[in-house]
C-alpha positions in Angstrom: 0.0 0.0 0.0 2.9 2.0 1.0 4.7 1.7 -2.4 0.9 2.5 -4.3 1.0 5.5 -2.1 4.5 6.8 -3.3 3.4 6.2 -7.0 0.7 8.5 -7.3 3.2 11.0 -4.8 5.2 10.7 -7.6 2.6 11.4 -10.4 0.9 14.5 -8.7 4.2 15.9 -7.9 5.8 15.5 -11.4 2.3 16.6 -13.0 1.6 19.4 -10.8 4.9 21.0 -10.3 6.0 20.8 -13.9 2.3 22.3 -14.8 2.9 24.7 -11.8 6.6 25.6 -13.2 5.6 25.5 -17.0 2.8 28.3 -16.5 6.0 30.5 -15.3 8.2 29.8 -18.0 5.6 29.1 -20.6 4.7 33.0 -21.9 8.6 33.2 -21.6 9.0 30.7 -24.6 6.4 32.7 -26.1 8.3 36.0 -26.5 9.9 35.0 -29.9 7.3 33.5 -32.5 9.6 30.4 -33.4 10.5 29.2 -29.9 7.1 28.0 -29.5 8.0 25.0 -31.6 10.7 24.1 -29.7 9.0 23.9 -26.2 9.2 20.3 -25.3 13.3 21.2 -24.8 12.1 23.4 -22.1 9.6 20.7 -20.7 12.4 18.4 -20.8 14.6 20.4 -18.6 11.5 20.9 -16.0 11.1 17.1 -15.5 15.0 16.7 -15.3 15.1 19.1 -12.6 11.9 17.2 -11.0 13.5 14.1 -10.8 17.1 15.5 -9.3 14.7 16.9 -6.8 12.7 14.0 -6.0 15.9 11.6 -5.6 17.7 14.4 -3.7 15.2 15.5 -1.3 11.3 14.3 -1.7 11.6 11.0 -2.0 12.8 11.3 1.7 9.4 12.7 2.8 7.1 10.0 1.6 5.4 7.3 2.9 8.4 4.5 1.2 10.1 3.6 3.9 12.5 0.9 1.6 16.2 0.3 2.3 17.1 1.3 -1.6 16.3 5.3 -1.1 19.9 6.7 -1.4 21.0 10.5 -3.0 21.7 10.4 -6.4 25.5 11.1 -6.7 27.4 14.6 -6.8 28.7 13.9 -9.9 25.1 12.5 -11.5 23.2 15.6 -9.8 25.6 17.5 -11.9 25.1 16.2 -14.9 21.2 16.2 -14.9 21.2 19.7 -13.7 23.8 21.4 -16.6 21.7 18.7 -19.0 18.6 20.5 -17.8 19.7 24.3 -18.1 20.7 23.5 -21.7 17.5 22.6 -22.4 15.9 25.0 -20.6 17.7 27.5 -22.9 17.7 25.5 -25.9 13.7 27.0 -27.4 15.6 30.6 -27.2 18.7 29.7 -28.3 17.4 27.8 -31.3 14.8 30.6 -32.3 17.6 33.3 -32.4 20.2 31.3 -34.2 18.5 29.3 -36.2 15.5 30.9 -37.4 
């Protein structure tokens, strides 16, 4: 039940915070006519940032009480989190050079 539980955690946090986070950056993507296009970049950079949340601090919160809940590493946290900025950036950056 507890596991069931952390599942749909998971879901409404992912849904609702990216929704919650994408209606602040949203009308951003919308300031040059192109960059529309290339939104899902941004969306993928939202979740990417979700998920280095959720494995770094949430997933401490729930009600998963498992032995397997560990950090992810310095190294990996990096990595997702540069991954994620670029593609954050990348709508704007590919309207402006590209287009």
């Amino acid at each position: 039940m507890r596991i069931l539980l952390e599942w749909l955690r998971i879901v409404f946090l992912f849904i609702f915070g990216g929704a919650l986070v994408w209606v602040i950056l949203g009308p951003f993507y919308n300031v040059h006519p192109s960059s529309g296009e290339y939104q899902w970049l941004g969306a993928l950079g939202v979740f990417g940032f979700l998920f280095v949340m959720y494995r770094n601090r949430w997933q401490f919160s729930g009600w998963y009480k498992g032995k397997r809940k560990n950090k992810l590493s310095r190294r990996m946290t990096r990595i997702i989190v540069t991954g994620s900025s670029v593609l954050l950036a990348s709508p704007w950056v590919i309207a402006v050079f590209y287009h």
